[in-house]
Backbone as numpy.savetxt, mean C-alpha at the origin, in Angstrom:
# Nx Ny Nz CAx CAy CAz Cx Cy Cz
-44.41 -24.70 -21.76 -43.68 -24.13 -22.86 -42.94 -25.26 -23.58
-42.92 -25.11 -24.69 -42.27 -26.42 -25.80 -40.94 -26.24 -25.76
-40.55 -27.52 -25.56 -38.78 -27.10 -25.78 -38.71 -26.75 -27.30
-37.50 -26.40 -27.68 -37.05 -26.28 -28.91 -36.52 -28.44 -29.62
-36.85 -27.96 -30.56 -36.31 -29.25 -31.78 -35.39 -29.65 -31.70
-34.58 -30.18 -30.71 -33.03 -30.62 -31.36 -32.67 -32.11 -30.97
-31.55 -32.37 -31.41 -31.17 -33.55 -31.32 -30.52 -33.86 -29.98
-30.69 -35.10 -29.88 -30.36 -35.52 -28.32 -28.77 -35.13 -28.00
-27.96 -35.54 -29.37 -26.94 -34.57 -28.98 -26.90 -32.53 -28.77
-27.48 -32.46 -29.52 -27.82 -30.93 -29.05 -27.64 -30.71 -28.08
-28.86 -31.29 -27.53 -29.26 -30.92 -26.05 -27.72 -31.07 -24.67
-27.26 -31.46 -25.46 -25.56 -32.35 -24.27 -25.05 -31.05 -24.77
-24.89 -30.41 -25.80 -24.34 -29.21 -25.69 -25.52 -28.15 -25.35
-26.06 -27.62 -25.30 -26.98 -26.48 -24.90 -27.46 -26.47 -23.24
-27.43 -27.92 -22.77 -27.90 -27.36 -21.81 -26.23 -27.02 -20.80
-25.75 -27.84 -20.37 -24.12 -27.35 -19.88 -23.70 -26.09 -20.43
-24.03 -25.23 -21.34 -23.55 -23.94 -21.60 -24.73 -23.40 -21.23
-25.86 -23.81 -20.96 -26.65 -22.73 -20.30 -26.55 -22.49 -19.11
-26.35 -23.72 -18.37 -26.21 -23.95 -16.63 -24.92 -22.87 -16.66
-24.19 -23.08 -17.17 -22.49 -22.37 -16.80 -22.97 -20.85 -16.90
-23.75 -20.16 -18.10 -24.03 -19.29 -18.34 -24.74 -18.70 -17.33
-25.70 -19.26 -17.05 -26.87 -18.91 -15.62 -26.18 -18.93 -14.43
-24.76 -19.72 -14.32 -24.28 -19.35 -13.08 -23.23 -18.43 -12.91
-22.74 -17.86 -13.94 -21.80 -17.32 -13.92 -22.36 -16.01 -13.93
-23.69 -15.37 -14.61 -24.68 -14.29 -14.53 -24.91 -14.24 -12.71
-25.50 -15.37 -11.90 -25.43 -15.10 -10.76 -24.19 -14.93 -9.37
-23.18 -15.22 -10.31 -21.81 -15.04 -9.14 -21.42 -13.26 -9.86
-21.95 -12.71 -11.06 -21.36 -11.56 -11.53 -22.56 -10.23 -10.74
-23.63 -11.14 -10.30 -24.62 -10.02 -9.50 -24.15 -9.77 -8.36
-23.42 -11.09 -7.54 -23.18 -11.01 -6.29 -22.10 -10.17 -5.90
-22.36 -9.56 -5.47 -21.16 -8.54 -5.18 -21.52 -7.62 -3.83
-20.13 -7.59 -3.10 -20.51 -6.89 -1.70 -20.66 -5.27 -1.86
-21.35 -4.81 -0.81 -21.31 -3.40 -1.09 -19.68 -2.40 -0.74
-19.96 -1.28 -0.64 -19.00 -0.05 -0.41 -17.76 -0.64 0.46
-16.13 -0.75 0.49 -16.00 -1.11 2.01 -16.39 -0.35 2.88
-16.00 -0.79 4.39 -16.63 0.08 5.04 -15.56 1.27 5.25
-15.88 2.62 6.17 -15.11 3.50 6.07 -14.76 3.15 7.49
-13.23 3.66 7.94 -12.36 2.93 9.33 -12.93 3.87 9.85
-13.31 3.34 11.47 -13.71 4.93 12.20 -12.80 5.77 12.25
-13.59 7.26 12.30 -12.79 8.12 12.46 -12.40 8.34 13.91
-11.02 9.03 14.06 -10.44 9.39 15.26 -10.45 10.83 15.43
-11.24 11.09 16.35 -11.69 11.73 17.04 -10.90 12.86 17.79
-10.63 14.19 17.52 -9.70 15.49 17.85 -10.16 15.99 18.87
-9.41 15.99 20.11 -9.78 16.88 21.34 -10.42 18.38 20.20
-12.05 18.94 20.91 -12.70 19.86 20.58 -11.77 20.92 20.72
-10.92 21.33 21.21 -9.88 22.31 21.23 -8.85 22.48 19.78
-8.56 21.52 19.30 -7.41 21.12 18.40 -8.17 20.70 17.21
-7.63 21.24 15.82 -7.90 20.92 14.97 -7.71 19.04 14.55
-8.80 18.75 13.78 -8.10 17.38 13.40 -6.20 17.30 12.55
-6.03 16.54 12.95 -4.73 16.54 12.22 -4.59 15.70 10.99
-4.26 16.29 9.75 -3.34 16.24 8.60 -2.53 15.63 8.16
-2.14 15.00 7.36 -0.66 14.41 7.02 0.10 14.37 8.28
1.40 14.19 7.98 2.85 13.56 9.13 3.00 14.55 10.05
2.57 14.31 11.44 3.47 14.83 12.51 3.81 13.94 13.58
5.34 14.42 13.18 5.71 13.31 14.42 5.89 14.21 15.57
5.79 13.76 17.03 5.99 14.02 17.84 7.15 12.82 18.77
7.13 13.48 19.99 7.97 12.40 21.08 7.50 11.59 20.96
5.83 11.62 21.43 5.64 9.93 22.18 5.13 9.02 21.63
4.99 9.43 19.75 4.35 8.39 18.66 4.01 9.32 17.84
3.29 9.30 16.67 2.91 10.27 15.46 1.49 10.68 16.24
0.90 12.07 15.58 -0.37 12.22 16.26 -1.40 11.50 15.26
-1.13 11.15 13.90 -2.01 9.81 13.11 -2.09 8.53 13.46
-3.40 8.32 13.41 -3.22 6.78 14.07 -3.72 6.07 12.32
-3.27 4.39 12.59 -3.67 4.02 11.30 -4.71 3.31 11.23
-5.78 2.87 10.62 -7.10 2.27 10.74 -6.82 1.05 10.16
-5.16 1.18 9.70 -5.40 -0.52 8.65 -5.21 -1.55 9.64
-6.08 -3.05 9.12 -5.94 -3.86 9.19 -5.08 -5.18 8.71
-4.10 -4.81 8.03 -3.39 -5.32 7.20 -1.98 -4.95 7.07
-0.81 -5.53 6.59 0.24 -4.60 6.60 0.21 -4.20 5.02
-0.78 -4.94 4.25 -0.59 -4.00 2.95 -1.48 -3.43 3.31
-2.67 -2.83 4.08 -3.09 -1.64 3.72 -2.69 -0.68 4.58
-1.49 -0.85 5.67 -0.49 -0.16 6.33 0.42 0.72 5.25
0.57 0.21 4.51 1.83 0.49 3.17 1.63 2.43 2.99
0.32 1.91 2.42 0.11 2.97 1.98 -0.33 4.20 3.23
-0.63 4.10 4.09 -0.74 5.40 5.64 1.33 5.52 5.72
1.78 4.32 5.64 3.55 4.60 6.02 4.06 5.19 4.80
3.54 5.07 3.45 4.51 5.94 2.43 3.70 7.42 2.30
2.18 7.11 2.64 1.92 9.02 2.95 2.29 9.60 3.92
2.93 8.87 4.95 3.65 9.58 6.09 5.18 10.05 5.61
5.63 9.30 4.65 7.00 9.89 4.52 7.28 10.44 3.21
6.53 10.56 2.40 6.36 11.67 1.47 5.92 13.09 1.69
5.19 12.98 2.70 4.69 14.01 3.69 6.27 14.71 4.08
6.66 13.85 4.38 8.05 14.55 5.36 9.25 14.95 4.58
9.20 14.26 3.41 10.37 14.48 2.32 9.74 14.99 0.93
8.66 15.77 1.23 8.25 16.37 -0.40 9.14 16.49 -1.28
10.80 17.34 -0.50 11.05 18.23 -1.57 12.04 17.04 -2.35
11.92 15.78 -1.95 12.85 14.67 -2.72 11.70 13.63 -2.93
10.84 13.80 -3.41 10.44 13.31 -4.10 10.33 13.14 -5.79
10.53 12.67 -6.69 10.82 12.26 -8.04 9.33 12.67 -8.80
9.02 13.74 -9.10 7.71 14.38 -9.54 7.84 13.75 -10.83
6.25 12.86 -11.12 5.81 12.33 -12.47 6.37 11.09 -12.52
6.49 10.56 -13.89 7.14 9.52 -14.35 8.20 9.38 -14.31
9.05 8.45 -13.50 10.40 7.96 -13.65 11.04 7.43 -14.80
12.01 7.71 -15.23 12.62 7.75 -16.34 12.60 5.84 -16.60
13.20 5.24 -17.62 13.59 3.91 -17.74 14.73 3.32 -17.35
15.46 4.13 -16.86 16.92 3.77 -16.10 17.06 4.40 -15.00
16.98 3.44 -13.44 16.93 4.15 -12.31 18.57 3.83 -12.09
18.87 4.44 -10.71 20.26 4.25 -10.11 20.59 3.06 -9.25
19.14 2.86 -8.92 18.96 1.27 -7.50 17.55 1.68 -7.52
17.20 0.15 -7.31 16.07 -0.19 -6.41 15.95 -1.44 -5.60
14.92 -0.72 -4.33 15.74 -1.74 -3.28 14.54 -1.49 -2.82
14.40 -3.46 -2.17 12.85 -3.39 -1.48 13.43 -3.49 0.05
12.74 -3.36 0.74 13.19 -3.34 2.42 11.72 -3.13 3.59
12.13 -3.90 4.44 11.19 -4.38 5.15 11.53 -3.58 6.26
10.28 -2.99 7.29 10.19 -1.90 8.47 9.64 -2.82 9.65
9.96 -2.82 10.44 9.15 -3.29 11.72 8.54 -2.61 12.23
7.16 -1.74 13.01 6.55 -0.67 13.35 6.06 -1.43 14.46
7.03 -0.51 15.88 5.91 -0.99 17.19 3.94 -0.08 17.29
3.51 -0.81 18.38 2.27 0.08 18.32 2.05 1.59 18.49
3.28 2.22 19.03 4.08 3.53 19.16 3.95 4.41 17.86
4.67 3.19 16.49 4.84 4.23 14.99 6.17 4.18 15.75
7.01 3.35 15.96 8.60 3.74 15.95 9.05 2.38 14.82
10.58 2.69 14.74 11.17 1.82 13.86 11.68 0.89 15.05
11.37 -0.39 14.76 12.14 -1.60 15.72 13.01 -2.03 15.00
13.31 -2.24 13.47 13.89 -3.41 12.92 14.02 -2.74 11.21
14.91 -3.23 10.67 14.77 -2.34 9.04 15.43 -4.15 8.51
15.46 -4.77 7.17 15.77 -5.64 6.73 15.71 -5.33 5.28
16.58 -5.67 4.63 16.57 -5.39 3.31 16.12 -6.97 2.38
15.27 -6.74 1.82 15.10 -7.94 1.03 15.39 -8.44 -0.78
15.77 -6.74 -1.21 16.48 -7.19 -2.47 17.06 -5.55 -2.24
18.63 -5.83 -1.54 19.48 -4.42 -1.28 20.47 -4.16 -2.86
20.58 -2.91 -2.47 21.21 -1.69 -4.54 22.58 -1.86 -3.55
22.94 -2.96 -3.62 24.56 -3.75 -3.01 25.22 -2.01 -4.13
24.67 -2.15 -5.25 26.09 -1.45 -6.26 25.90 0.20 -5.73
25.02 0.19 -4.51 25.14 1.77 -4.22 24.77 1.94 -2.41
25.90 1.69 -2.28 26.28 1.65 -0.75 25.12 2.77 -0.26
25.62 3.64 -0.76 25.26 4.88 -0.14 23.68 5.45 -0.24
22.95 4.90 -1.40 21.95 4.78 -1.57 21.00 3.39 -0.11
21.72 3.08 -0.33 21.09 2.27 1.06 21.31 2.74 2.38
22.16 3.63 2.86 22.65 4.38 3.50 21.41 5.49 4.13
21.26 6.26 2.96 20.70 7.08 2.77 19.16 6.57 2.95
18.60 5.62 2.24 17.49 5.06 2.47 16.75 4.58 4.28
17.88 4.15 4.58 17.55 3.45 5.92 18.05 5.17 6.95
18.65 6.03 6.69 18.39 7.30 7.26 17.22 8.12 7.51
16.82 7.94 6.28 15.37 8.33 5.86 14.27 7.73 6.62
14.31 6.60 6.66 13.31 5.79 7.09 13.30 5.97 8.56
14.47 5.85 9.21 14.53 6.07 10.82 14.10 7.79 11.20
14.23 8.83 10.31 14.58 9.78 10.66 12.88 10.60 10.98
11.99 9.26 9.61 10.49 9.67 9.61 9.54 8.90 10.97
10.38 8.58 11.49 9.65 7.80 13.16 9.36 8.97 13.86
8.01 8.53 14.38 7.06 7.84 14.32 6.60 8.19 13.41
5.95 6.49 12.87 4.82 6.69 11.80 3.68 6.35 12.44
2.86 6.84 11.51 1.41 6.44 12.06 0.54 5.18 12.93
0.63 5.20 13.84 0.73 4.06 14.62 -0.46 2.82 14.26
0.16 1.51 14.36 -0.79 1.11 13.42 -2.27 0.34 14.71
-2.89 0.69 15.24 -4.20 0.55 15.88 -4.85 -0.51 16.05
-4.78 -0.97 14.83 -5.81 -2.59 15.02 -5.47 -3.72 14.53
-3.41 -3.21 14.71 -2.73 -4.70 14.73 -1.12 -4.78 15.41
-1.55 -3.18 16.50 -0.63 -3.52 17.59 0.70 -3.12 17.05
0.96 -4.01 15.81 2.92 -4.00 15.35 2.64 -4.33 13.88
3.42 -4.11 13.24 3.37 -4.69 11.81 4.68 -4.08 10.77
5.11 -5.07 9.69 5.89 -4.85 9.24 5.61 -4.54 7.79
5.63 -3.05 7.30 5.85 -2.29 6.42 6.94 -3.03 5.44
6.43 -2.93 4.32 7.31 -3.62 2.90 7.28 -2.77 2.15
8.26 -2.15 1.42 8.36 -1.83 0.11 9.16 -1.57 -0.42
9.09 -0.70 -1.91 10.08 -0.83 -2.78 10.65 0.68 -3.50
11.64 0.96 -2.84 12.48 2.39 -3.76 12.85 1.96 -4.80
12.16 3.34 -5.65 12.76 3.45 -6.73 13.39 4.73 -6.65
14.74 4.72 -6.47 15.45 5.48 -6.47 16.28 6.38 -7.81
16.09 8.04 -8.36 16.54 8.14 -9.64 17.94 9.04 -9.04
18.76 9.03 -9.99 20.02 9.29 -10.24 20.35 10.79 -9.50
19.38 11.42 -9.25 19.61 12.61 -8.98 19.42 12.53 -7.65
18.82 11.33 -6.76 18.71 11.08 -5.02 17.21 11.47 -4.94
16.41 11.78 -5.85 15.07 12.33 -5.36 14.86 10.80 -6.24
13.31 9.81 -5.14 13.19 9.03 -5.50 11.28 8.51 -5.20
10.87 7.32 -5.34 9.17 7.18 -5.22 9.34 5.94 -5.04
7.93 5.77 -4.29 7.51 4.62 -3.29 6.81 3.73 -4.47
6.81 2.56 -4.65 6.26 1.72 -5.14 4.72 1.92 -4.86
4.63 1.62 -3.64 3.02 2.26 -3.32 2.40 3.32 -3.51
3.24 4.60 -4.09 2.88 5.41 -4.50 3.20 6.24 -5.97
4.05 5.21 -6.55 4.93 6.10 -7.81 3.86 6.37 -9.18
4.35 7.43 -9.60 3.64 7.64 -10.64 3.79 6.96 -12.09
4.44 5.81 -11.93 4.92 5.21 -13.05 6.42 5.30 -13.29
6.53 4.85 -15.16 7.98 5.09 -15.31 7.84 4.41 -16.62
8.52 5.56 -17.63 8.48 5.10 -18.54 9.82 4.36 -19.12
C-alpha cells in the first residue's frame, strides 16, 4: 500500500499522533469485566436470610463482605440509617447546615465500637457531638467486617438544624 505524499516534516507530525491515537484506542478497549459479587452468607435453612440492621448480644447478625474500609463505609452507614430512619434528613439538605463533623469509628471483628476520634469536630455545637457519638455507640454492633478482621469506619455528618441529619456516604445532596 502507498504511503500518502507528504513532507518529511509531515510525517514527524502524523505519525506520533497516530501511535498516541492507536494506543490510547487500545488502553480504552481494555477494560476488566463485572466486579465480582462477595459471597453470599449463607442462613441456617430454618431462618430467613436477614435484612438490614439487627443487632444482637454477641455481634450484628450481618456480616460485611468489604474488603476495604471505604467499601466498609457504606454496609456501616446502611446499618445506621437502618436504625435511625425516623432522623434521617429526607432529600436535599438545605445550604446552611448546623455542624458538620467528620469522625473516625474503630470496629472490632465482633461489629462493636472500640474507639470513636473526631477528625474535623462542630467544636460550636457541643451537643451535636454529643449526640453524634451516642448514636454511633448506641448502633453497635455493626456489621462485622469479615475479610479484614477490624477496621476503621470514616465519615462525615451532615447535620441540619432540626437534629435529623445524612451520612456523607449516603446523602442525597444539598442544595
Amino acid at each position: 500500500m502507498p504511503l500518502p505524499d507528504l513532507p518529511p516534516a509531515g510525517w514527524r507530525r502524523w505519525l506520533p499522533a497516530s501511535l498516541a491515537a492507536a494506543v490510547a484506542a487500545l488502553f480504552a478497549s481494555c477494560r476488566s469485566g463485572p466486579p465480582a459479587e462477595p459471597p453470599a452468607v449463607d442462613a441456617p435453612p430454618d431462618k430467613p436470610a436477614v435484612i438490614g440492621p439487627v443487632p444482637a448480644a454477641q455481634g450484628s447478625a450481618r456480616l460485611s463482605a468489604a474488603t476495604n474500609a471505604l467499601s466498609y463505609r457504606r454496609d456501616a452507614a446502611t446499618h445506621l440509617y437502618g436504625l435511625n430512619a425516623a432522623r434521617i434528613f429526607k432529600g436535599r439538605l438545605p445550604p446552611l447546615l448546623y455542624a458538620i463533623g467528620v469522625l473516625q469509628v474503630d470496629i472490632d471483628a465482633a461489629g462493636r465500637v472500640t474507639a470513636l476520634r473526631w477528625m474535623r469536630a462542630p467544636r460550636h455545637a457541643p451537643e451535636v457531638m454529643a449526640e453524634i457519638e451516642r448514636t454511633v455507640r448506641a448502633a453497635a454492633p455493626y456489621p462485622a467486617p469479615a475479610r479484614m478482621g477490624k477496621v476503621t469506619w470514616t465519615d462525615t455528618w451532615l447535620w441540619e438544624k432540626s437534629g435529623r441529619f445524612q451520612l456523607d456516604t449516603l446523602t442525597e445532596g444539598q442544595d
